[in-house]
C-alpha positions in Angstrom: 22.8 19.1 16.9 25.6 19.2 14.4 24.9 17.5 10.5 25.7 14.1 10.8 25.4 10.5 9.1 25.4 7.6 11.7 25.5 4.2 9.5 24.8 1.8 12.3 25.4 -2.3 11.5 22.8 -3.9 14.3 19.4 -4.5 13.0 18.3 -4.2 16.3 18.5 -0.6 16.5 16.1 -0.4 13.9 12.0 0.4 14.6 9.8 -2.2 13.0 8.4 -1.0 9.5 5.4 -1.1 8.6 4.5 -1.9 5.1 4.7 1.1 2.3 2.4 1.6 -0.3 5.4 0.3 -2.6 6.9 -2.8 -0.2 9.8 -2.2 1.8 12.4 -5.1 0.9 12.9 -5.3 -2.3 14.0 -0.8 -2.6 15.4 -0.9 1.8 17.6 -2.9 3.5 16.3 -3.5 7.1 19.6 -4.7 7.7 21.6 -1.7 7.2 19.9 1.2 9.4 20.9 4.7 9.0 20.5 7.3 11.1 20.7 11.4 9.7 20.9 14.1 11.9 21.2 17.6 9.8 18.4 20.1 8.6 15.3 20.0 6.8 15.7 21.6 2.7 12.6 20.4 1.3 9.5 18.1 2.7 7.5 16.9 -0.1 3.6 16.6 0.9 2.7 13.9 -1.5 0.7 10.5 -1.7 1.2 7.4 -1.9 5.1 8.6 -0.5 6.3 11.7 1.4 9.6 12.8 0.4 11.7 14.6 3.5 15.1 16.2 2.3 18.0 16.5 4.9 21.5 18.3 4.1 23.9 16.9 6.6 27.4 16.0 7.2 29.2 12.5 5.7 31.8 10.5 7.2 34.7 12.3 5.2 33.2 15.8 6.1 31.1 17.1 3.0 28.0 18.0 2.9 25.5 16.1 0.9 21.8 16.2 0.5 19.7 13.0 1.8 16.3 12.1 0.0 14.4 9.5 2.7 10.5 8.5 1.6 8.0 7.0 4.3 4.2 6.7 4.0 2.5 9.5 2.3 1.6 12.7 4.0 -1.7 11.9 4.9 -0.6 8.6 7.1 1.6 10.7 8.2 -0.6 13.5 9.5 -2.9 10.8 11.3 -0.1 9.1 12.8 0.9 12.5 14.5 3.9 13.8 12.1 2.0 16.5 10.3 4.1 19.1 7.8 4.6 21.5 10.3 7.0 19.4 11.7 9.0 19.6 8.8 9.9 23.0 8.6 12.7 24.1 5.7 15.6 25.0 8.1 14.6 23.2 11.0 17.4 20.9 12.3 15.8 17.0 12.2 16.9 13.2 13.0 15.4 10.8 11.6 16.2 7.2 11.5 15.3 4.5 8.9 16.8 2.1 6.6 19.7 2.2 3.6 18.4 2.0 0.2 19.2 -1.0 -1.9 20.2 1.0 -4.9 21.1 4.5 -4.1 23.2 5.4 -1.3 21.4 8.8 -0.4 18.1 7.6 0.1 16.7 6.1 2.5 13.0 4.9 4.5 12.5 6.9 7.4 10.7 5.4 10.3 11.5 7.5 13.4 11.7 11.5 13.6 13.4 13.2 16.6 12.2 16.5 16.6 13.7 19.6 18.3 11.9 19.8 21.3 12.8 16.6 22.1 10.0 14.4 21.0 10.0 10.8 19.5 7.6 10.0 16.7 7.0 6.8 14.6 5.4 7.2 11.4 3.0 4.0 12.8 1.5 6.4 14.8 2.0 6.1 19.1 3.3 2.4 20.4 3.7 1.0 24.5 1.4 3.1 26.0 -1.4 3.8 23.9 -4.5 5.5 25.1 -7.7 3.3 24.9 -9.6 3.9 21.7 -13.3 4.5 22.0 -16.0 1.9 21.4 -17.4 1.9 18.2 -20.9 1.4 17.5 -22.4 -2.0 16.8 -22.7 -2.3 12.8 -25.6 -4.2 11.3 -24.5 -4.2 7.8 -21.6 -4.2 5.5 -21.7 -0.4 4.9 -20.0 2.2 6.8 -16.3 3.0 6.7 -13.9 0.3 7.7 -10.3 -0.1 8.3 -7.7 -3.4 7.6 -7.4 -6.0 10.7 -3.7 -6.1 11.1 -2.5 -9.5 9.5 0.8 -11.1 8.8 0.7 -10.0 4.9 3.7 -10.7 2.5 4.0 -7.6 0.1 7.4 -9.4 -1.5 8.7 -12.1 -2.0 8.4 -15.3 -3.1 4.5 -15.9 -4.1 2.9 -19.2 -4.7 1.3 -18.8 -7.9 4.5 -18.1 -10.1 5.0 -21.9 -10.4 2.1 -21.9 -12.4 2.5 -19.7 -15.3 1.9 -20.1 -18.6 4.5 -19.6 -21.4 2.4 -16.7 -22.5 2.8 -15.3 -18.8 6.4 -16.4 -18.5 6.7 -14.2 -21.5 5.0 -11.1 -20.3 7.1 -11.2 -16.7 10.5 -11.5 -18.8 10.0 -8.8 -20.1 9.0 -7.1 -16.5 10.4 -4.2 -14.2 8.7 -3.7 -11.6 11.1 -0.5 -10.5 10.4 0.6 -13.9 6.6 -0.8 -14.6 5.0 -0.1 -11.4 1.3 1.0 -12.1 1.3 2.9 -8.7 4.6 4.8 -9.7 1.7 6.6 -12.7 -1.5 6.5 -9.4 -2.9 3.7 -11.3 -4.2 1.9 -8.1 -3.0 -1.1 -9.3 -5.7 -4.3 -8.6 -9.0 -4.9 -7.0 -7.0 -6.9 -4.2 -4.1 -3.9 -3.6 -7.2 -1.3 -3.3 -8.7 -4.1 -0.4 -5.4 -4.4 1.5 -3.7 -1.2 1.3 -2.5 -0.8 5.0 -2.9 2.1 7.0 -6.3 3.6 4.7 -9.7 3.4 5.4 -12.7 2.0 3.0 -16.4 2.9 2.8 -19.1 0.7 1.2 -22.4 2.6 0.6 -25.7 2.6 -1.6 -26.1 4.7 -4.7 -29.3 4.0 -5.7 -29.8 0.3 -7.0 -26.1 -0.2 -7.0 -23.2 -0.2 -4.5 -19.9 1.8 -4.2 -16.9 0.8 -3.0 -14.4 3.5 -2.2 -10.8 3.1 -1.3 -8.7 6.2 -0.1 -6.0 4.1 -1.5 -5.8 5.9 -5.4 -8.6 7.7 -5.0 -10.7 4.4 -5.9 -14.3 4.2 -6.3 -15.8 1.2 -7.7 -19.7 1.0 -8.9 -20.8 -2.6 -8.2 -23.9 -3.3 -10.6 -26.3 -5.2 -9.1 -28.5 -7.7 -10.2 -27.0 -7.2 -13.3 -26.7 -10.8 -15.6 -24.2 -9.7 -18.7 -21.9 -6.5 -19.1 -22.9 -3.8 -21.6 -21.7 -4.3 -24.7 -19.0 -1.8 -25.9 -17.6 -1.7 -22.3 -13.8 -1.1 -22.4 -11.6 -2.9 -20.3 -10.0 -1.6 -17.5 -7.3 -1.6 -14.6 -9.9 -2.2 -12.2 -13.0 -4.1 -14.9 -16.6 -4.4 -14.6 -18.3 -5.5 -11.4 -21.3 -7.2 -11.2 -23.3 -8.1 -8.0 -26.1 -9.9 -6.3 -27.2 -10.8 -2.9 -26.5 -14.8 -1.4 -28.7 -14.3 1.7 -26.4 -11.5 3.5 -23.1 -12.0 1.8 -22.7 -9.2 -1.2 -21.2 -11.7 -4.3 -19.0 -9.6 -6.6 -18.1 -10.4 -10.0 -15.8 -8.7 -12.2 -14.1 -9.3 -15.4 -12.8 -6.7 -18.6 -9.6 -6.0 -16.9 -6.5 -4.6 -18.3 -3.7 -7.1 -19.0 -2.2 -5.7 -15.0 -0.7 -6.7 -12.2 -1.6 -8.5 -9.0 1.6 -8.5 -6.4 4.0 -5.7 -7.6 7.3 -7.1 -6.5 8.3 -11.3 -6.2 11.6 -12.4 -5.7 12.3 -15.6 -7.7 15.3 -17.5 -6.6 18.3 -16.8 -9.5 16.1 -14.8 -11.1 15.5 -10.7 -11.3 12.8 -8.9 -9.1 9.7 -9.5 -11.3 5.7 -9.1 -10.3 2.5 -11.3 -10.6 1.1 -10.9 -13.8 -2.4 -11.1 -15.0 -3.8 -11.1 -18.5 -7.2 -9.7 -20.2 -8.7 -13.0 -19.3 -8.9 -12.2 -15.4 -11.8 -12.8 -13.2 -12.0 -12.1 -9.6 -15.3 -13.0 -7.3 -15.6 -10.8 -4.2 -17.8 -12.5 -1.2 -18.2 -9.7 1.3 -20.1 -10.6 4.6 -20.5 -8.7 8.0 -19.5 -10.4 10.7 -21.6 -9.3 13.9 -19.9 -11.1 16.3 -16.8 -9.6 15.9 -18.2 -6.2 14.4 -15.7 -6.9 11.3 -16.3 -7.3 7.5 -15.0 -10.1 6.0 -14.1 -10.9 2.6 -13.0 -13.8 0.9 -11.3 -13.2 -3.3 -10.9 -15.7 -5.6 -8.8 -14.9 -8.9 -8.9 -17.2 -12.2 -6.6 -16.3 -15.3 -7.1 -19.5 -17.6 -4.9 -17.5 -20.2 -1.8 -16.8 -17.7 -1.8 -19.8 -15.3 -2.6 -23.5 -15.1 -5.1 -23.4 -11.5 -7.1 -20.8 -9.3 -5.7 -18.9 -7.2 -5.6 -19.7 -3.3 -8.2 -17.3 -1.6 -7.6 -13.9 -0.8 -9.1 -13.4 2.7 -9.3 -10.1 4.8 -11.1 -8.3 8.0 -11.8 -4.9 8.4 -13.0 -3.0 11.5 -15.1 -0.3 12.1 -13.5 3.2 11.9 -14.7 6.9 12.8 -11.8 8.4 9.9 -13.4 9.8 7.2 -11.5 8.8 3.4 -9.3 11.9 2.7 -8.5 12.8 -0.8 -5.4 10.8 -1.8 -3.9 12.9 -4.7 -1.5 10.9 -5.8 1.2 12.3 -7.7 3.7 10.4 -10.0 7.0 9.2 -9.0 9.9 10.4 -10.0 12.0 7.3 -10.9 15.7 7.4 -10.6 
């Protein structure tokens, strides 16, 4: 295969993306797919992205050097593309979708390999083999995995009508392709740890207390139980304080002494620049987390209040999880390297 650039104008031609651990729209343009055929010069193995570097040939005939991200390297390596595959020197295709900003960058979605293979970074589609039966769960621990859901990770978002003139204040002066916490592995909110796609979750008992551990960030939360006020001298955090108790069998979460953070990294506001959800030192989030065992799933159900940044609660956060047999890899995040 010779180096070559094919810029191709039907959408249609495009595979379906599944959500990054950044979201897709507001840094890709589904509408503009791309498609590179030349060979491999670097292949960055990194979390939360995976950076593949392709030299190949333009329309006017130069060479130039092609950075395309997709999910990090070890999404990837589940979903079937493992490093190996990315040989330095190897000749590659891979096809994706234009960056917004830059135009040699791109989000890679399909690899066509040498041999002749076809791979999705979602892992196999059409004819997939029949996954084994999991055990029956009793409880809420184990390791669990997202229910597939129709989630917005852009876009417009409800609660920005809302704000205060203190939070109008902080989002003016917001950048979210400057100021987002996940470009420094900070794992950003309680609620991103709980619906990071394509990474599994364990909750367990550590003695009197529970853990909740998120590949996503390397997260691991202590959840104090039966615990009525929070030490004093306890410094706020990115992720607080949690607190919980038992309501018959739903564990009831509790945590407060956040960080001034961030709760939805990019919303689009009509007229307005790419901003993000906001929240201020004054956050509280309640967790109800209850096995399900009719449908083998955990659910839980968030609610948010920020008296100090908006004017009502927050609509509930609600999620399932299923049983999974992966174990949580470390995640090893390493910074991005903003352009």
């Amino acid at each position: 295969m010779k180096p070559r650039i094919i810029l191709f104008t039907c959408s249609a031609l495009l595979a379906s993306v599944a959500s990054a651990h950044h979201s897709f729209a507001p840094h890709f343009d589904a509408s503009k797919p791309v498609s590179i055929v030349g060979v491999i010069t670097e292949f960055e193995q990194r979390n939360p992205h995976a950076y593949l570097h392709v030299r190949a040939e333009n329309a006017d005939g130069r060479m130039v050097e092609w950075e395309c991200e997709s999910h990090g390297v070890t999404q990837l390596t589940r979903n079937g593309l493992t490093p190996e595959m990315f040989a330095v020197g190897s000749t590659i295709q891979i096809d994706g979708s234009q960056h917004r900003r830059d135009p040699l960058q791109c989000f890679f979605d399909t690899v066509h390999l040498a041999d002749g293979r076809v791979l999705s970074v979602n892992g196999p589609s059409g004819q997939i083999a029949a996954k084994p039966t999991l055990p029956q769960r009793d409880s809420i621990y184990g390791t669990w995995m997202l229910a597939p859901a129709n989630r917005a990770t852009s876009g417009p978002q409800f609660m920005m009508e809302f704000m205060t003139d203190v939070a109008k204040a902080a989002s003016e002066k917001y950048n979210p392709f400057i100021d987002d916490p996940s470009y420094r592995c900070e794992p950003v909110a309680i609620r991103r740890g709980w619906f990071a796609p394509g990474t599994p979750l364990a909750i367990r008992q550590q003695g009197d207390d529970i853990i909740v551990q998120h590949e996503w960030m390397d997260i691991e939360r202590v959840v104090h139980m039966n615990q009525d006020a929070v030490p004093a001298g306890t410094p706020e955090t990115i992720l607080g304080y949690s607190r919980g108790h038992w309501d018959g069998d739903t564990l009831v979460v509790e945590s407060d002494h956040f960080t001034p953070g961030v709760l939805n990294q990019f919303v689009e506001v009509e007229g307005s620049p790419m901003t993000a959800l906001l929240h201020s030192n004054q956050l509280r989030t309640v967790e109800r987390i209850t096995f399900d065992a009719a449908s083998n799933h955990v659910k839980l159900v968030m609610e948010h209040y920020d008296p100090a940044f908006f004017t009502r609660d927050f609509p509930l956060a609600e999620g399932e999880f299923g049983p999974t047999e992966l174990e949580i890899k470390p995640f090893g995040c390493i910074p991005e390297i903003l352009k």
